[in-house]
C-alpha positions in Angstrom: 86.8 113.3 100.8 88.9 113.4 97.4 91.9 114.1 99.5 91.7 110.6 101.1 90.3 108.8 98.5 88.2 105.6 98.6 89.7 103.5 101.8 86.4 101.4 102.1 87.9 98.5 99.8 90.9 96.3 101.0 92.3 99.5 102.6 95.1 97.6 104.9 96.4 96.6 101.4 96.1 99.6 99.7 97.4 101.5 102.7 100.7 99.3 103.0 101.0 98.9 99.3 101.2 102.8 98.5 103.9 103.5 101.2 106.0 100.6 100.4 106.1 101.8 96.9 106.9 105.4 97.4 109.9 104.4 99.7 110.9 101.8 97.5 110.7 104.8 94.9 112.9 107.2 97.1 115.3 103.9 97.4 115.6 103.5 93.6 116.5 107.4 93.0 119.1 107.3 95.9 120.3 104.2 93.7 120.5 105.9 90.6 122.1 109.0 92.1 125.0 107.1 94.0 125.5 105.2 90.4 126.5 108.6 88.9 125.9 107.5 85.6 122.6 109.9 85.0 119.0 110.1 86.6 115.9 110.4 85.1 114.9 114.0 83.6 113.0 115.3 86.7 115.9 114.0 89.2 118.3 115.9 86.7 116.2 119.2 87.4 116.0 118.2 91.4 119.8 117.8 91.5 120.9 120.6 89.5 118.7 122.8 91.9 119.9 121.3 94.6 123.2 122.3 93.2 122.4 125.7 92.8 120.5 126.4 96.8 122.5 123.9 98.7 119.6 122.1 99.6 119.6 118.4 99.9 118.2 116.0 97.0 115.1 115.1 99.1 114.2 118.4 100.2 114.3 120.0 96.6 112.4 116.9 95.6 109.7 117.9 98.0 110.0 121.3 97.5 109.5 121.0 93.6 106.6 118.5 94.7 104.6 120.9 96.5 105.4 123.7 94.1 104.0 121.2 90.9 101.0 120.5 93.1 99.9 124.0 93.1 99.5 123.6 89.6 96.6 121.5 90.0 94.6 124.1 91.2 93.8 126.4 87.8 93.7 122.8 86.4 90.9 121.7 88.7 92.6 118.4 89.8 92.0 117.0 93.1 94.7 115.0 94.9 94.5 112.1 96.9 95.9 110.7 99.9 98.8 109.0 97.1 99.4 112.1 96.0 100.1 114.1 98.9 102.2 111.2 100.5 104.0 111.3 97.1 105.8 115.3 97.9 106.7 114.1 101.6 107.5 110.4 101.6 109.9 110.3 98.4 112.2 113.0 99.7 112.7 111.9 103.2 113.2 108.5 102.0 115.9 109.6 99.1 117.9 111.8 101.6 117.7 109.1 104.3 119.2 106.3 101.6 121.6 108.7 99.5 123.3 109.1 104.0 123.6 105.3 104.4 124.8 104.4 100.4 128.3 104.6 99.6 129.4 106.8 96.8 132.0 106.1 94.1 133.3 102.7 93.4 134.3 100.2 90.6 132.1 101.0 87.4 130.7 97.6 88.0 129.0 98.3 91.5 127.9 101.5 89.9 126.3 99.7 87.0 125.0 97.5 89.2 123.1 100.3 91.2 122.0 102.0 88.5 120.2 98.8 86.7 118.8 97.7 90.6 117.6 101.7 90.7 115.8 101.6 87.5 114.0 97.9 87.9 113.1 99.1 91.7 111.7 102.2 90.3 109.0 100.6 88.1 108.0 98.1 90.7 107.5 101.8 93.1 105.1 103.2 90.5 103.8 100.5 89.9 103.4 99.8 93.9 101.8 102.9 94.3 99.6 103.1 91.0 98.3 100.1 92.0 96.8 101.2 95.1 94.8 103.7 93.2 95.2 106.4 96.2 96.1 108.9 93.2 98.8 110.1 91.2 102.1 111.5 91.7 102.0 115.3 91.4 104.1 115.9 88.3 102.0 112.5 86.6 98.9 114.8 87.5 100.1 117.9 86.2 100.2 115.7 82.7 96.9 114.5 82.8 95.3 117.3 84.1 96.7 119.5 81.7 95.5 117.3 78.8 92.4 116.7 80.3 91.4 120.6 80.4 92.8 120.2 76.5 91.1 117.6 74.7 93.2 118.3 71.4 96.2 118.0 73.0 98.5 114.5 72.7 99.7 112.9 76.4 102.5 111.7 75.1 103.6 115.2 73.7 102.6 116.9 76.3 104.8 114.6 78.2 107.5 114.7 76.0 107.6 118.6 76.0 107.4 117.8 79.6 110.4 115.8 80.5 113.0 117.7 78.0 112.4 120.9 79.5 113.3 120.0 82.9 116.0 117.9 81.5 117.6 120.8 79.8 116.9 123.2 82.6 118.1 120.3 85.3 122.0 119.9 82.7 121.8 123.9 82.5 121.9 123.9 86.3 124.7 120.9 86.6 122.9 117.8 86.9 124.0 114.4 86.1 123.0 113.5 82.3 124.6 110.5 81.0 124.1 106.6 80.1 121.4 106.3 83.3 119.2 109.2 81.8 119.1 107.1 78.4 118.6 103.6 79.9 116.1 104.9 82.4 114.2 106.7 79.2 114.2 103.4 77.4 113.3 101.0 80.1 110.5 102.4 82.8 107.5 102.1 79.9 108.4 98.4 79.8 109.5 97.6 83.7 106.1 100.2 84.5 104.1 97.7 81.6 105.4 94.3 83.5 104.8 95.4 87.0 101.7 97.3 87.0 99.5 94.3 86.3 101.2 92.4 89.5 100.1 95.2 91.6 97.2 96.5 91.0 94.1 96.4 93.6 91.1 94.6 91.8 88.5 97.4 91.8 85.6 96.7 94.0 82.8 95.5 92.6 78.9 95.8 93.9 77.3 93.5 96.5 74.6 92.7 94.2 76.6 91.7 91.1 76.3 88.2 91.8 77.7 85.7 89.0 75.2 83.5 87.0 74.2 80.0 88.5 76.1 77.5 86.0 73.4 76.1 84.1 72.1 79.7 83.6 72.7 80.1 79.6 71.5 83.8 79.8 71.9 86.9 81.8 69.2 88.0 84.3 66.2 90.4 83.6 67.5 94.0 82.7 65.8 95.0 87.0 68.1 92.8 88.1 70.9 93.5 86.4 74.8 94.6 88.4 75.5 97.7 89.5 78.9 98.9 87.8 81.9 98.6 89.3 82.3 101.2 92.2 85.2 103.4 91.0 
């Protein structure tokens, strides 16, 4: 089934590798929250509508999560088990952090949490991308959308993305400052570093046996690999 993905290869790792990364994801936004020095542009959104209903942090999260999700459907996507885990595990996780973190303090601690929240937050994606269990849903609303419109540039799309909800999330009162910027520079290069730590080798065919040593050319095109298994 799409919904729970491929599980046949190294799925114990996968498996503890997806939900370690989303909590260490919910940990690094409870981080950057407590900092108060700025989030990231959809955490700015979350908190300023969290703001606004009185909801917690992680139960907006969720609730955008879900709502994002259902965008998936004119654009044909299909989640996977990563995906769905994504809306429920981050929010509990954030909620659960932001009650045991202490808020305030000397600039430096706050600094402090706000660097640890952005470093821990590209190890998470990259935690969870690496498991290859699927995407987040607002990563899938990007592709989706640019996938259904060849033309179309991901990074724009992106881009036109992340400052709306940005402006929408500072319209509605959330925290933009030095975090928002720093964040915004750093998670392409921390995602860059991390990812190739984590990712799960994909598996590859029983039959795609290497070449004996002294063999100085490949076997006959009937015996040739299978491709990868995706």
């Amino acid at each position: 089934m799409a919904l729970l993905g491929n599980l046949r290869h190294r799925p114990v790792r996968r498996l503890v590798q997806l939900y370690l990364g989303l909590a260490l994801y919910g940990v690094s936004m409870a981080l950057m929250i407590r900092s108060h020095l700025g989030l990231d542009p959809w955490d700015v959104f979350h908190q300023g509508l969290s703001k606004l209903t009185g909801l917690s942090f992680g139960t907006v999260t969720i609730g955008v999560g879900a709502l994002v999700l259902l965008l998936w459907i004119p654009l044909r996507q299909r989640p996977g088990l990563g995906t769905v885990s994504n809306v429920v595990v981050i929010g509990l996780v954030v909620d659960a952090t932001v009650a045991v973190l202490p808020a305030g303090g000397p600039l430096s601690v706050r600094i402090a949490m706000l660097i640890s929240g952005i470093v821990a937050n590209g190890a998470a994606t990259a935690l969870y991308l690496g498991a290859r269990l699927g995407p987040g849903p607002r990563d899938g609303l990007m592709t989706g959308y640019v996938a259904r419109r060849p033309g179309r540039s991901v990074r724009l799309v992106r881009t036109v993305i992340e400052v709306t909800v940005l402006a929408l999330g500072w319209l509605l009162g959330g925290t933009v400052g030095l975090g928002t910027v720093a964040y915004a520079l750093a998670i392409g290069p921390l995602a860059q570093f991390f990812i190739p730590l984590f990712a799960v080798p994909e598996e590859t065919a029983p039959d795609s046996a290497a070449l004996p040593p002294d063999s100085a050319t490949p076997p006959p095109a009937s015996a040739a690999p299978a491709a990868p298994a995706g």
